[in-house]
N, CA, C and O of each residue as an XYZ file, in Angstrom:
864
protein
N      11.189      6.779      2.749
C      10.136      7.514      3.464
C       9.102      6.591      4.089
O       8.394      6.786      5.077
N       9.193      5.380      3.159
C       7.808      4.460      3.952
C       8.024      4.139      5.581
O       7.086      3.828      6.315
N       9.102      4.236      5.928
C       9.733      3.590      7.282
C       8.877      4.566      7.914
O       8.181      4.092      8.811
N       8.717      5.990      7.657
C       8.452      6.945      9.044
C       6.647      6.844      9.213
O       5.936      7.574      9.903
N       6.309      5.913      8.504
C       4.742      5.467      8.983
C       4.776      4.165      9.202
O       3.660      3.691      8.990
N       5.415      3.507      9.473
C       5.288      1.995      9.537
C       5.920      1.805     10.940
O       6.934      2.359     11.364
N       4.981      0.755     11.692
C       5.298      0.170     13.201
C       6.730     -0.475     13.154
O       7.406     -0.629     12.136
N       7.026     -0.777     14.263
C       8.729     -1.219     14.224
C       8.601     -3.151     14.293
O       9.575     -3.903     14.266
N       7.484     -3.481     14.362
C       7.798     -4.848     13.567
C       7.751     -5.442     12.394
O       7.941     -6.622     12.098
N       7.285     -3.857     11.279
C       7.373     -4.171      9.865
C       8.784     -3.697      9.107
O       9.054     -2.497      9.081
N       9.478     -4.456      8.630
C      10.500     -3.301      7.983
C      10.170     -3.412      6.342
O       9.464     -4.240      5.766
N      10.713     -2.606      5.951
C      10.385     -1.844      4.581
C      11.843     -1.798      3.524
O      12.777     -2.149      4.246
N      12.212     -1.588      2.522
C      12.661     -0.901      1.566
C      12.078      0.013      0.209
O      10.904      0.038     -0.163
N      13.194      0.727     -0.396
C      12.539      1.229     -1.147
C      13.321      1.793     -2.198
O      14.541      1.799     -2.030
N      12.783      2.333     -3.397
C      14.020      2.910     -4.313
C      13.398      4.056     -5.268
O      12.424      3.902     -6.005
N      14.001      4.995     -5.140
C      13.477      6.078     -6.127
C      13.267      5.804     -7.585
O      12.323      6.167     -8.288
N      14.189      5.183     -7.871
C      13.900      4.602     -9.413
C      14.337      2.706     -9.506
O      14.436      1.910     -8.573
N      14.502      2.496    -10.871
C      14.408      1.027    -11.238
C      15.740      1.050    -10.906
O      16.409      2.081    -10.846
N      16.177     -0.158    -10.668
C      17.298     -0.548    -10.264
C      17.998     -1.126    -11.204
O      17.475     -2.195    -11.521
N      19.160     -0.840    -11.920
C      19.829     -1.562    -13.461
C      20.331     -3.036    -12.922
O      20.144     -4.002    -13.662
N      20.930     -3.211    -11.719
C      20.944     -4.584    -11.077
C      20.765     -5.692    -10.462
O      21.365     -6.726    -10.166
N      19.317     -4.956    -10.303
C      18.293     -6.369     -9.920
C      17.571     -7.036    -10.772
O      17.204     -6.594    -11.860
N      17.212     -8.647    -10.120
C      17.423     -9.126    -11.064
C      15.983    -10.134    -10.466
O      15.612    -10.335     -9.310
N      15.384    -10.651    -11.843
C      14.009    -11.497    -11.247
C      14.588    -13.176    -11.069
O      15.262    -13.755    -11.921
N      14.113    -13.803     -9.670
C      14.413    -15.451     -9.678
C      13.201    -16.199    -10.633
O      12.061    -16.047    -11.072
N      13.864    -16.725    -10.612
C      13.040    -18.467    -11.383
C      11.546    -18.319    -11.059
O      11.177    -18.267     -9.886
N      10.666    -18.249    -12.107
C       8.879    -18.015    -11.534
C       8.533    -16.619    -11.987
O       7.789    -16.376    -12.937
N       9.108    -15.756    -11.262
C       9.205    -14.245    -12.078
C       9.133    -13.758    -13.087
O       8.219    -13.014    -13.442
N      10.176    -14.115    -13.801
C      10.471    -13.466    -15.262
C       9.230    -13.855    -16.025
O       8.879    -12.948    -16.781
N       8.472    -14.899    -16.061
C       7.654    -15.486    -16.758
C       6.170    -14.808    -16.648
O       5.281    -14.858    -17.497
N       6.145    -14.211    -15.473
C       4.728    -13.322    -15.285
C       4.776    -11.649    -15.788
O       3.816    -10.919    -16.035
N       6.166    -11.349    -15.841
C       6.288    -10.104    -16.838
C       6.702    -10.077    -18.541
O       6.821     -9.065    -19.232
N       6.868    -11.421    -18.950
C       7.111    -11.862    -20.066
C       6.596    -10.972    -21.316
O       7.346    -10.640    -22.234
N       5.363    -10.659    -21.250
C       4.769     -9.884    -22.237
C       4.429     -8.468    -21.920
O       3.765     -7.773    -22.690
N       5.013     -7.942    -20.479
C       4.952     -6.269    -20.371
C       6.005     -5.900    -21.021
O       6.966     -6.573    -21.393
N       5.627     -4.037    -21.225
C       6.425     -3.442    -21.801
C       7.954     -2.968    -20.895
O       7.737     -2.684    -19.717
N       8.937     -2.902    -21.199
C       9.965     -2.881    -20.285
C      10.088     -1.898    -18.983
O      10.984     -1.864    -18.141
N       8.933     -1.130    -19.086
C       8.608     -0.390    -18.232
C       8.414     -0.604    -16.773
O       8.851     -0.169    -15.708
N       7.341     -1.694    -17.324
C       6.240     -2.551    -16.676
C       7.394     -3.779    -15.927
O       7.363     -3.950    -14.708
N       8.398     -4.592    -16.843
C       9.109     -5.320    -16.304
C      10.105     -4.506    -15.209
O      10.306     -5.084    -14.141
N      10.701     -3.262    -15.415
C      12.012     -2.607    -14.626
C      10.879     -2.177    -13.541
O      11.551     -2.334    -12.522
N      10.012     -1.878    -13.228
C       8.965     -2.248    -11.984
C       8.640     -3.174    -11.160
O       8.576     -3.176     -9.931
N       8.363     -4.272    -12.235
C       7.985     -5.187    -11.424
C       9.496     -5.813    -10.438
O       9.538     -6.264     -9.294
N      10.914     -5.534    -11.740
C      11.844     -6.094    -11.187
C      12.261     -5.166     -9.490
O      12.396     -5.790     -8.438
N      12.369     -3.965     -9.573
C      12.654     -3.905     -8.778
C      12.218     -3.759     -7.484
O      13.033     -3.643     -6.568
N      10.939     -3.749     -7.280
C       9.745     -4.075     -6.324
C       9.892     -4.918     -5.679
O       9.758     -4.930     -4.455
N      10.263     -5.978     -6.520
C      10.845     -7.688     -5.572
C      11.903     -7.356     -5.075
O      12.128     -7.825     -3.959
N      13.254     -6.168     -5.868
C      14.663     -6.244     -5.371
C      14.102     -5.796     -3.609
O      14.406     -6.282     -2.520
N      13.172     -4.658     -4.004
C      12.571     -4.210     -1.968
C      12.225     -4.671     -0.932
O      12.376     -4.393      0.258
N      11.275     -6.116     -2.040
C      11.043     -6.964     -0.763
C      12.134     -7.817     -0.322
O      12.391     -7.930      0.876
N      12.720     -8.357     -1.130
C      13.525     -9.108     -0.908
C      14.820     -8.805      0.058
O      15.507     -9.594      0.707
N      14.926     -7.012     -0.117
C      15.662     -6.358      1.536
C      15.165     -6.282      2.469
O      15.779     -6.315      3.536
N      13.726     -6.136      2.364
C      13.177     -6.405      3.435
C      12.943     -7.404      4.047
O      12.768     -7.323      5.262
N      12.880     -8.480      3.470
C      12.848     -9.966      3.924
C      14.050    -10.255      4.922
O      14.039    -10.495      6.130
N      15.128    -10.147      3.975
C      16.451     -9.966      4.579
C      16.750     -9.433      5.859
O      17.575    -10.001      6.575
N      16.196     -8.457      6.203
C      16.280     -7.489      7.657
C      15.660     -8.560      8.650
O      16.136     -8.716      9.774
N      14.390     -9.418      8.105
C      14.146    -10.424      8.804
C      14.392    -11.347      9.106
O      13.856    -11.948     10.037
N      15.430    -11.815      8.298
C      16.223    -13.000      8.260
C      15.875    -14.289      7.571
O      16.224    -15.439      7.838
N      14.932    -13.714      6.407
C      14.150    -14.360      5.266
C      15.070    -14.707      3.938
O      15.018    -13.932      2.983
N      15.725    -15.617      3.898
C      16.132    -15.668      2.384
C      15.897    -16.071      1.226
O      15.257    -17.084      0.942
N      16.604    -14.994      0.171
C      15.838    -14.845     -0.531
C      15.508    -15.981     -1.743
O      16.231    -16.886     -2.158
N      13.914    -15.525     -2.222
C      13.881    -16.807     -3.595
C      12.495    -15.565     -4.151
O      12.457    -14.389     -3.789
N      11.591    -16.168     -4.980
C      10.690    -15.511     -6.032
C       9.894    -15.251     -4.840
O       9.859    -15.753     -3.716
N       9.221    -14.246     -5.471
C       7.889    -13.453     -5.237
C       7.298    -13.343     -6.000
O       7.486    -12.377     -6.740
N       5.804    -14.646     -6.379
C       5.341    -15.025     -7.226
C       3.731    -13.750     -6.954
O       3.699    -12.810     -6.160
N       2.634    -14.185     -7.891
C       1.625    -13.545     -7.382
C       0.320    -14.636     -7.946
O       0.226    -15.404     -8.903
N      -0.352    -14.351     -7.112
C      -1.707    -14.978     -6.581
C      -2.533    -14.361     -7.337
O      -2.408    -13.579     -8.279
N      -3.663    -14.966     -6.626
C      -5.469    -14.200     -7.135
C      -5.388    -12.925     -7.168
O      -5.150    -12.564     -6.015
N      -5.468    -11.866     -7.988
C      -5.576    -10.722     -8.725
C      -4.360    -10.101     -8.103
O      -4.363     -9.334     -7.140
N      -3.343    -10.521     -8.761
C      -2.353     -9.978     -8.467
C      -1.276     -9.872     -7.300
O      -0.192     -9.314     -7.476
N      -1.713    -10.532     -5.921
C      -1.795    -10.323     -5.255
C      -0.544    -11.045     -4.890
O      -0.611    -12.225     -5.236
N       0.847    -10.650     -4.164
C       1.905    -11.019     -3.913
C       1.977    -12.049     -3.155
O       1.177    -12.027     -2.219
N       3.013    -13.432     -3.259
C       2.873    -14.583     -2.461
C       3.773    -14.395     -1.866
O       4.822    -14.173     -2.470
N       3.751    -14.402     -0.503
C       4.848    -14.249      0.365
C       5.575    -15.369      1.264
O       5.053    -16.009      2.177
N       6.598    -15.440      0.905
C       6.761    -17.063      2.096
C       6.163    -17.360      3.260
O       5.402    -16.530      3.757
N       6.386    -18.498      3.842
C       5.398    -18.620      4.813
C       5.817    -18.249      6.231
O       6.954    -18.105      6.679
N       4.423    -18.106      6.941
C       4.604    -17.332      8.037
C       5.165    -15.748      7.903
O       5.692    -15.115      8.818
N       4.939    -15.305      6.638
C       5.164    -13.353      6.661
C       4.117    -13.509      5.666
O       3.691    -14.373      4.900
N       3.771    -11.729      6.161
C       3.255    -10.951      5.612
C       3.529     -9.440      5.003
O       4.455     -8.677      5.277
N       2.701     -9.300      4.313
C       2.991     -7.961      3.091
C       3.138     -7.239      2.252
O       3.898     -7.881      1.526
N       2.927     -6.093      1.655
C       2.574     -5.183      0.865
C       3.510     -4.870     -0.536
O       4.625     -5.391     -0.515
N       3.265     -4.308     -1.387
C       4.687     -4.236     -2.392
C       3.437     -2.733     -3.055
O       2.217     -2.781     -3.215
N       4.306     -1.693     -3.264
C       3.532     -0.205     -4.353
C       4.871     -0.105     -5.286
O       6.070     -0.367     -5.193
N       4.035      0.385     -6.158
C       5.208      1.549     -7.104
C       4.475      2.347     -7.961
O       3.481      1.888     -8.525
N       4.991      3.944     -8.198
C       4.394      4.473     -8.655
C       5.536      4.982     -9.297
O       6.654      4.613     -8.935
N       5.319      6.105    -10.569
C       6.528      6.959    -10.739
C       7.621      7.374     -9.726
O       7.316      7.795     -8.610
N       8.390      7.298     -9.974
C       9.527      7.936     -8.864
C       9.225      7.029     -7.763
O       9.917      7.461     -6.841
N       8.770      6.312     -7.466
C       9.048      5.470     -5.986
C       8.463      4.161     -6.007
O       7.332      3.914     -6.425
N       9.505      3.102     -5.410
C       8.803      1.624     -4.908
C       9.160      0.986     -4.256
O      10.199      0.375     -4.503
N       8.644      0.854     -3.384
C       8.434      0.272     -1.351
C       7.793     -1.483     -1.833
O       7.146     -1.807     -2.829
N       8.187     -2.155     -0.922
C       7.947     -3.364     -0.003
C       7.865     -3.117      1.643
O       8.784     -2.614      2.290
N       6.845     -3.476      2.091
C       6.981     -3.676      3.680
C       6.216     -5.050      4.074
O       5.029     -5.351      3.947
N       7.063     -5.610      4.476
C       7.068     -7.242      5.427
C       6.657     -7.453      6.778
O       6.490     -6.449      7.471
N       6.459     -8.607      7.285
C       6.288     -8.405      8.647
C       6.155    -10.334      8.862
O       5.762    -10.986      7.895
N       6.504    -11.021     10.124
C       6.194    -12.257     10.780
C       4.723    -12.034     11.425
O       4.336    -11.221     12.264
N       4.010    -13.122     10.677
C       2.572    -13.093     10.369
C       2.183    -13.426     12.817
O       1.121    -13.625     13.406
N       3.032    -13.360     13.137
C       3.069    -13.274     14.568
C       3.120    -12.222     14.970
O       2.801    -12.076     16.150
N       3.450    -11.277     14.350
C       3.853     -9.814     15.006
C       2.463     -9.158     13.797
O       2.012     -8.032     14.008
N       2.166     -9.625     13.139
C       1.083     -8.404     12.372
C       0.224     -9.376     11.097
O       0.558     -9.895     10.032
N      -0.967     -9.274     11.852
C      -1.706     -9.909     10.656
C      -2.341     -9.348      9.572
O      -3.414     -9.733      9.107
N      -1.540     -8.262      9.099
C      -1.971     -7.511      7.735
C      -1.237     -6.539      7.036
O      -0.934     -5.680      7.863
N      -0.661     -6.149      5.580
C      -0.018     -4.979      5.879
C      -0.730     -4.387      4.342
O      -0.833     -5.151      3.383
N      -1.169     -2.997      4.279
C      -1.431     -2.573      3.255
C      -0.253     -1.576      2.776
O      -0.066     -0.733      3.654
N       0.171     -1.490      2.224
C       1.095      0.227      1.445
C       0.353      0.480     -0.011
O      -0.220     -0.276     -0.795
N       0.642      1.948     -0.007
C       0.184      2.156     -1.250
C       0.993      3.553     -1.363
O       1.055      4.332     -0.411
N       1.762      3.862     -2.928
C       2.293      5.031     -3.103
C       1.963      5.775     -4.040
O       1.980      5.094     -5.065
N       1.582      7.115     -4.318
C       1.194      7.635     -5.351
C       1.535      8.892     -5.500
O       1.570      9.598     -4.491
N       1.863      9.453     -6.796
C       2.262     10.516     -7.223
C       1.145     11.832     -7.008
O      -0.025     11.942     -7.375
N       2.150     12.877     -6.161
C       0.857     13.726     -5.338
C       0.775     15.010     -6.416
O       1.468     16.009     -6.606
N      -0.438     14.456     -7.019
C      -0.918     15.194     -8.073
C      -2.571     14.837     -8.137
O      -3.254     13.887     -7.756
N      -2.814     15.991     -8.760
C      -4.676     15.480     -9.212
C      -4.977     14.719     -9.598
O      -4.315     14.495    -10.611
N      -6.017     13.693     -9.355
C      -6.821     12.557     -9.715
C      -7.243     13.255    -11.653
O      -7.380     14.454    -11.895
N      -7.344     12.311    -12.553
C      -7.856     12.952    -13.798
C      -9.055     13.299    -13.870
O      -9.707     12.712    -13.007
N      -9.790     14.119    -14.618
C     -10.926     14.327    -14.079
C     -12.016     13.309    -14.235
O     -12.007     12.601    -15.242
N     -12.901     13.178    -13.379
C     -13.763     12.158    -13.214
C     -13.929     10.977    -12.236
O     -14.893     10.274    -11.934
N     -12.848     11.009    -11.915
C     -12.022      9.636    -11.082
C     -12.834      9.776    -10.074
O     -13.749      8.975     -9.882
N     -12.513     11.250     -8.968
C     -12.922     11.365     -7.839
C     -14.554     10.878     -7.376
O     -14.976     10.269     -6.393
N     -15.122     11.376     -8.405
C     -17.015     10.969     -8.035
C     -16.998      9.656     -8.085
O     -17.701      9.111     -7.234
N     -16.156      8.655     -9.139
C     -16.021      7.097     -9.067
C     -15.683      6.486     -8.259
O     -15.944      5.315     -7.983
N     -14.683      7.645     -7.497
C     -13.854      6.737     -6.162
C     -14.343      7.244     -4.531
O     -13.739      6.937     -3.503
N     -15.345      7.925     -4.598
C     -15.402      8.536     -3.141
C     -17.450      8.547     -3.303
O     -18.341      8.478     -4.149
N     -17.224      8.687     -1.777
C     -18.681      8.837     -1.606
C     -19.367     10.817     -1.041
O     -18.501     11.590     -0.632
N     -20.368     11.155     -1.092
C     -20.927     12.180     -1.383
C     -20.099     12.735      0.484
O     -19.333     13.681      0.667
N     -20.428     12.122      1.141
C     -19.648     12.596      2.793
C     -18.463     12.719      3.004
O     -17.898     13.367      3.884
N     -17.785     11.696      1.679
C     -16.246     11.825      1.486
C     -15.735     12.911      0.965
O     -14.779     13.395      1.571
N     -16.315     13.738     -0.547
C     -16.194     14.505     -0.902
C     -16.133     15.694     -0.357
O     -15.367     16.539     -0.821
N     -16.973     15.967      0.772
C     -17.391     17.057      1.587
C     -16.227     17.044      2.655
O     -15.645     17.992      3.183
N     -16.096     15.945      2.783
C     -14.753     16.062      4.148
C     -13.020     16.486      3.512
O     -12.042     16.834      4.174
N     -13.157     16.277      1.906
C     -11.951     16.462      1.319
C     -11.870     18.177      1.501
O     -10.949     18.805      2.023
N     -13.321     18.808      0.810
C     -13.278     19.756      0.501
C     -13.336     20.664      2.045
O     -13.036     21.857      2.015
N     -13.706     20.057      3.259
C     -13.457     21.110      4.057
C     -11.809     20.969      4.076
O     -11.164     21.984      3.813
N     -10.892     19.362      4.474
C      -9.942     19.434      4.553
C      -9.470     20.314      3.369
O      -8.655     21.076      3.888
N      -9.559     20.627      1.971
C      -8.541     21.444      1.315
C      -8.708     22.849      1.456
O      -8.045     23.520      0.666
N      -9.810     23.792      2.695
C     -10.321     24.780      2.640
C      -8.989     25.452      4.043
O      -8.603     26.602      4.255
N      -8.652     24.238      4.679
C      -7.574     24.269      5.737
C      -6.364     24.196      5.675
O      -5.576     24.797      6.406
N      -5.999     23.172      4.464
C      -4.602     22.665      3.875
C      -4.655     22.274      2.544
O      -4.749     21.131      2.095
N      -4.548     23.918      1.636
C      -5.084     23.500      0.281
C      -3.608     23.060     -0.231
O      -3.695     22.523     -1.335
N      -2.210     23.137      0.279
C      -1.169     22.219     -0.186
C      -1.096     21.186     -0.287
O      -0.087     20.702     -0.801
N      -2.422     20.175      0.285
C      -2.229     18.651     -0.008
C      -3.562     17.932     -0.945
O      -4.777     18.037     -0.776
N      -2.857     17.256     -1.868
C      -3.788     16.935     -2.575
C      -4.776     16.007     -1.892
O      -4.359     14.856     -1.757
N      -6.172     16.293     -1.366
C      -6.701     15.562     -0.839
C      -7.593     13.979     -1.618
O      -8.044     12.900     -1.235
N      -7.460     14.645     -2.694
C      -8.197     13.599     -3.691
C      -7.151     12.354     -3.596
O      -7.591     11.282     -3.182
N      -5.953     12.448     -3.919
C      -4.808     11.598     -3.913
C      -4.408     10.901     -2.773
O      -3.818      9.823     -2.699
N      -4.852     11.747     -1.780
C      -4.326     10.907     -0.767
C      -5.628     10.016     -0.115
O      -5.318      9.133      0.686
N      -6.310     10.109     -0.263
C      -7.921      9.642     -0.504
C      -7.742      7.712     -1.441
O      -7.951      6.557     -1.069
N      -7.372      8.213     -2.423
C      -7.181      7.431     -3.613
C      -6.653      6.398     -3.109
O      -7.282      5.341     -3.160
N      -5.274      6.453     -2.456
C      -3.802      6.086     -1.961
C      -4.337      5.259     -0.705
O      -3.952      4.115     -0.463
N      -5.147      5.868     -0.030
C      -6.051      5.152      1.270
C      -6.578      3.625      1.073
O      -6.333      2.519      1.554
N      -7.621      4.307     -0.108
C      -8.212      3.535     -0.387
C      -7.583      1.609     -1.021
O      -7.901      0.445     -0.778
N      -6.606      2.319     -1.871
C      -5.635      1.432     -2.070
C      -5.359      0.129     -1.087
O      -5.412     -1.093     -1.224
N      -5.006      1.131      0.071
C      -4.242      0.571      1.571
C      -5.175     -0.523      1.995
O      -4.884     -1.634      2.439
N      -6.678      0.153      1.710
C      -7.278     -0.798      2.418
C      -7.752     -2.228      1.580
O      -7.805     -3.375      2.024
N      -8.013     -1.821      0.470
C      -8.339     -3.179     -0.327
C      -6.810     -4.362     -0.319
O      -6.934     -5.487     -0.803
N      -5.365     -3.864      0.328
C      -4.603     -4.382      0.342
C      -4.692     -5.366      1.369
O      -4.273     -6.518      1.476
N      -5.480     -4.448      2.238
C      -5.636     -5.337      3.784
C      -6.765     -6.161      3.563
O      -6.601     -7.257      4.099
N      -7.531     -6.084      3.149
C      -8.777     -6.499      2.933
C      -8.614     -7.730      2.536
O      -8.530     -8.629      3.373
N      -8.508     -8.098      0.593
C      -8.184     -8.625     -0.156
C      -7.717     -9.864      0.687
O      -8.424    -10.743      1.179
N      -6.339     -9.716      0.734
C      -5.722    -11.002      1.437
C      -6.229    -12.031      2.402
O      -5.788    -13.172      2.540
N      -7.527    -11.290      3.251
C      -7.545    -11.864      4.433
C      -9.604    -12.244      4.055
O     -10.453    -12.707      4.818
N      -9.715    -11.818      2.694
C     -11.142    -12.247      2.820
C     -10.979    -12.909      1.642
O     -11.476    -14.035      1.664
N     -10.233    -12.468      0.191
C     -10.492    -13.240     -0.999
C     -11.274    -12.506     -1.883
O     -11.396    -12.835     -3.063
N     -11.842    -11.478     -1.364
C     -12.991    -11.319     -1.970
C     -12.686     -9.570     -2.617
O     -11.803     -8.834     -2.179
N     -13.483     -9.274     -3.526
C     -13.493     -7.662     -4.206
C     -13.819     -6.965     -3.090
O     -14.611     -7.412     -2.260
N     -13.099     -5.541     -2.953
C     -13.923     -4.403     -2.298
C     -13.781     -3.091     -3.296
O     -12.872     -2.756     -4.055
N     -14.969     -2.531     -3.001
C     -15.110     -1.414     -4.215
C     -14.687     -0.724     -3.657
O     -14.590     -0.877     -2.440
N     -14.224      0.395     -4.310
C     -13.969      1.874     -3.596
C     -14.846      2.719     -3.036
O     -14.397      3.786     -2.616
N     -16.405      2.415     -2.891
C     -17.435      3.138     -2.212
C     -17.762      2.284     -1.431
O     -18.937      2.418     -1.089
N     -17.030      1.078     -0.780
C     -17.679      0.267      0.002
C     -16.577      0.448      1.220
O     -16.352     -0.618      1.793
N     -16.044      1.274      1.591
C     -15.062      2.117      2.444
C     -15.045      3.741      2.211
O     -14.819      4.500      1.269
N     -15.424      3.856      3.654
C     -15.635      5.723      3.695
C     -14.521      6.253      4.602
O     -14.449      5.754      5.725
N     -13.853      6.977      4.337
C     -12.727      7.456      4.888
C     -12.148      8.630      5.872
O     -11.332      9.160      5.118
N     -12.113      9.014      6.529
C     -11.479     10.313      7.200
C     -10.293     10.426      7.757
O      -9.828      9.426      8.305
N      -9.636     11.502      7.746
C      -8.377     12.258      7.603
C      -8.109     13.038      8.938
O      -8.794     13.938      9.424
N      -6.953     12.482      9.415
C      -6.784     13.683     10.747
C      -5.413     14.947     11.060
O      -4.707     15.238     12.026
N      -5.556     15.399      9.724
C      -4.084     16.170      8.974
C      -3.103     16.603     10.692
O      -2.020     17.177     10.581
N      -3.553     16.311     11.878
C      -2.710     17.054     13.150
C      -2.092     15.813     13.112
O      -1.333     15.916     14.076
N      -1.870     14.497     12.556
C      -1.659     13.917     13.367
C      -0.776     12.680     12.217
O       0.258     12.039     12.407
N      -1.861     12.733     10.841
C      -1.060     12.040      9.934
C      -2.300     10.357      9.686
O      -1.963      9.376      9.023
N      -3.711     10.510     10.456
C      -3.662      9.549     10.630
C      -5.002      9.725      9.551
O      -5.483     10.766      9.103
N      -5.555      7.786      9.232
C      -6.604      7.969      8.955
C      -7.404      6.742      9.572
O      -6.779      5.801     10.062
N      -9.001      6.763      9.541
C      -9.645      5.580      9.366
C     -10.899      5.383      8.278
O     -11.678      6.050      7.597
N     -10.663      4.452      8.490
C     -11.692      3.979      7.174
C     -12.475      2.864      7.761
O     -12.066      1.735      8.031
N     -14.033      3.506      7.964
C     -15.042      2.201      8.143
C     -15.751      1.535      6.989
O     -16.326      2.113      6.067
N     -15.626      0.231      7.177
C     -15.865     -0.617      6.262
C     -17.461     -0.799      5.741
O     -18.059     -1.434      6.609
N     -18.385     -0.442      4.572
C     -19.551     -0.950      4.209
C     -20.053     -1.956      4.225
O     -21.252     -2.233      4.255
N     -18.889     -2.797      4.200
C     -19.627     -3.978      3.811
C     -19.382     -5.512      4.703
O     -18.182     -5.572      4.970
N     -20.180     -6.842      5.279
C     -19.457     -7.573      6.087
C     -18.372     -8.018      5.586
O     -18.019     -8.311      4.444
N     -17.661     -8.033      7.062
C     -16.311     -8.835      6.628
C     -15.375     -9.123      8.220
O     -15.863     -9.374      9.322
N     -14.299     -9.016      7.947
C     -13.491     -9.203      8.846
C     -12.849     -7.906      9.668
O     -11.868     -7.855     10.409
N     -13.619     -7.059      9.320
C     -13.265     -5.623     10.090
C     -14.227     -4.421      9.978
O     -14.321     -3.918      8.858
N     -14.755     -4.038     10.706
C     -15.231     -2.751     10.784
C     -14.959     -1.314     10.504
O     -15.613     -0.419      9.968
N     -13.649     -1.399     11.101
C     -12.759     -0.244     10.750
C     -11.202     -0.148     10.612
O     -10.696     -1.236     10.884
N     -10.483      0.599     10.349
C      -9.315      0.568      9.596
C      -8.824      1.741     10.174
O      -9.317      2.855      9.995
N      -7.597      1.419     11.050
C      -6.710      2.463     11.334
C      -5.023      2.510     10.320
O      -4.291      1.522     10.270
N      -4.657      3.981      9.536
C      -3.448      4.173      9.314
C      -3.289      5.387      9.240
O      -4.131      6.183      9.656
N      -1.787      5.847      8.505
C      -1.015      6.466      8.333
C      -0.805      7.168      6.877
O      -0.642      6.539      5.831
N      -0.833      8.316      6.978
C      -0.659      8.856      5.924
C       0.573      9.786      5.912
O       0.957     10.284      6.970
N       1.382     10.105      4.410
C       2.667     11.056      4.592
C       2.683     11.604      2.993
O       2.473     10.836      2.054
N       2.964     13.045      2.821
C       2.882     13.443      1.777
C       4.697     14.366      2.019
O       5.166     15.196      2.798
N       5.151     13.625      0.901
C       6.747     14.043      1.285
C       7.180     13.834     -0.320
O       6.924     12.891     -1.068
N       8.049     15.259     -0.609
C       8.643     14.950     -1.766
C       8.106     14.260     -3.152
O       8.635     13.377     -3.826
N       6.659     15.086     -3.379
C       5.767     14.825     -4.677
C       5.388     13.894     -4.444
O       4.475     13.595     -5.213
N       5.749     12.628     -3.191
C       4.787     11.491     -3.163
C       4.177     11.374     -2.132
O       4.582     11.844     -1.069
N       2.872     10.592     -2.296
C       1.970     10.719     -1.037
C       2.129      9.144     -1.027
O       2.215      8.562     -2.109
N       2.181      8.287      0.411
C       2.399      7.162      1.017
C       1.317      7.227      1.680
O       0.728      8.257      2.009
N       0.857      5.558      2.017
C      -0.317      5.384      2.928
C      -0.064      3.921      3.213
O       0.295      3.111      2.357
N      -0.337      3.583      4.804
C      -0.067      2.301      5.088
C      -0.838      2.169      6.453
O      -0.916      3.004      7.355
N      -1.551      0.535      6.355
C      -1.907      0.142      7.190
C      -1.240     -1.184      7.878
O      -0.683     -2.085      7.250
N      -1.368     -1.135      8.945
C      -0.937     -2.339      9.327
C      -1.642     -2.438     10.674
O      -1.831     -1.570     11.527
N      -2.051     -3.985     10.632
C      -2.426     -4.704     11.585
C      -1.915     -5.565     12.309
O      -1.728     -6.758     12.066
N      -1.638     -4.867     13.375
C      -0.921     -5.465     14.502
C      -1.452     -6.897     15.461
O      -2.641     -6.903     15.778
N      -0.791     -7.791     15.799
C      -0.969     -8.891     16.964
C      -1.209     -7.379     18.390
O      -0.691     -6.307     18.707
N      -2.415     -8.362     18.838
C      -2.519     -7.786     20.692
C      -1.311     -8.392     21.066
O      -0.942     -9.467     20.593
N      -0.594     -7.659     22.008
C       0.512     -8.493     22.868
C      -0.162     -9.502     23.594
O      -1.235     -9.412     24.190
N       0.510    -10.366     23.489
C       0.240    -10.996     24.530
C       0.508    -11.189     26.201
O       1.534    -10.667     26.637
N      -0.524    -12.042     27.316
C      -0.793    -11.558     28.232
C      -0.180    -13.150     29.081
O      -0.223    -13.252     30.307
């Protein structure tokens, strides 16, 4: 499903569940060493995604180590994202020439627990969920909110180094169309944030990507 929001110079994979035959390279195994096998049949097959996706690019394959808070190392000259949530886990890639950013984020489209939402949204945000669920009370707006937010600290993160909170990005939703943006609180390297949102089959997807201007 991640493909039908993502530009055509990122490609993607993905897998409904853990994969019994993938397998972690050299560097890997050692950073899931002490999760619970849960945690490892995740992490393993997350890499098996990127690593198809790499492939489509003509990237071959070796580890997908991780960085400063977690944060996926990608060979050089690409860029990109890795989610997993219950029931689903996407990689999407891209040649750091064709797109200088990629966020994904996937999440199970269900209610936030209670409390979450006032932690994760701001008082204008809240109000814009609740007109959106007064229009389209079939989509969980809190979640896909959540899932946004995600997207953007993905984009963020990489390209500044630095923390972004979840109230330091305010968000809006354009359900005709699938899209969202998110302007940024705080300085940095962007103002605002254009993506994509998709709520398909209990999961809600969200992805940004930042595209190269063509050149002239």
């Amino acid at each position: 499903m991640i493909e039908r929001i993502l530009p055509a110079p990122v490609r993607s994979a993905y897998a409904l569940d853990d994969l019994g035959d993938a397998t972690l390279y050299p560097g890997e195994a050692e950073l899931v060493a002490a999760a619970v096998p849960k945690r490892r049949d995740e992490f393993t097959t997350v890499r098996h995604c990127a690593r198809t996706a790499l492939a489509d690019l003509g990237v071959p394959p070796g580890p997908i180590l991780r960085g400063e808070r977690g944060a996926p190392i990608w060979p050089r000259g690409i860029v990109g994202s890795l989610t997993h949530c219950a029931g689903y886990r996407a990689a999407a890639v891209a040649r750091d020439t064709d797109v200088r950013g990629i966020g994904v984020d996937a999440e199970v489209h269900g209610p936030l627990p209670d409390g979450v939402l006032d932690l994760v949204s701001l008082p204008e945000e809240r109000d814009h969920l609740a007109a959106l669920s007064t229009k389209h009370p079939q989509t969980r707006w809190e979640r896909v909110l959540f899932s946004a937010k995600e997207s953007v600290y993905k984009v963020w993160f990489p390209r500044t180094g630095e923390w972004l909170g979840f109230k330091e990005a305010s968000l809006t939703f354009a359900p005709d169309t699938g899209e969202f943006t998110a302007r940024l609180l705080r300085p940095g390297p962007f103002d605002t944030l254009a993506g994509r949102y998709l709520v398909a089959e209990g999961i809600v997807l969200t992805a940004i990507v930042l595209k190269r201007p063509a050149q002239t």
